[in-house]
N, C-alpha and C positions, 0 to 999 in steps of 0.2 A: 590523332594521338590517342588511340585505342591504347585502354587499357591504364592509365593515369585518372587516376584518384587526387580529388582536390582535399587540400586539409580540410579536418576536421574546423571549426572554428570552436574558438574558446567557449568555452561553461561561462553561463553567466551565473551570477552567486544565487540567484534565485533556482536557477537547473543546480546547482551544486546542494543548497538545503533540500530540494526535491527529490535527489538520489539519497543523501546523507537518513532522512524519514524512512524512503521505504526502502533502505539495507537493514535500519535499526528495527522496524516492524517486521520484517523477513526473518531476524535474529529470535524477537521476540513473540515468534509465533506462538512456542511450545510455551508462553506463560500467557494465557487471555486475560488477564488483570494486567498486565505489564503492557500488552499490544493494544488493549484497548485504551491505555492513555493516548495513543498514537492521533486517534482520530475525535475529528470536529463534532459538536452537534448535530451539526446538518448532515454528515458522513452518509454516503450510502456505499452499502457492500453489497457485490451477489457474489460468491464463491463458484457458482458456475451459474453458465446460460439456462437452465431448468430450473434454478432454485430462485423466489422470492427475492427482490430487494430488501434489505432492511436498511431502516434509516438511525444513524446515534449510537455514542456506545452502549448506551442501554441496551439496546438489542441485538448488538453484534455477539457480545458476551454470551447469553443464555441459549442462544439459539448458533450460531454459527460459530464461533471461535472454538466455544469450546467442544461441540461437535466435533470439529475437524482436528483436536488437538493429539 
């Protein structure tokens, strides 16, 4: 039976807050005060594979968010 596709299975509510986040940080990219309430303290972000880790919204903010904004 080439060619059949089994369903998808249900979102569990944990996958459904984890889309729900990062639609709403994708929205609020163009405000880095607004996107960085988005993330934990332990948060790590690299924007691309060349650039730096940074860990926290402390540092997301001055150096990368608003960079990219």
């Amino acid at each position: 039976m080439a060619g059949i596709v089994p369903p998808r299975p249900a979102q569990t509510a944990q996958e459904k807050a984890n889309i729900k986040l990062v639609n709403a940080f994708c929205q609020n990219w163009n405000d880095p005060d607004q996107a960085v309430t988005m993330l934990a303290g332990d948060s790590s972000v690299r924007m691309s594979q060349d650039w730096p880790r940074i860990t926290g919204p402390a540092e997301a903010v001055p150096t990368t968010l608003r960079a990219s904004a």
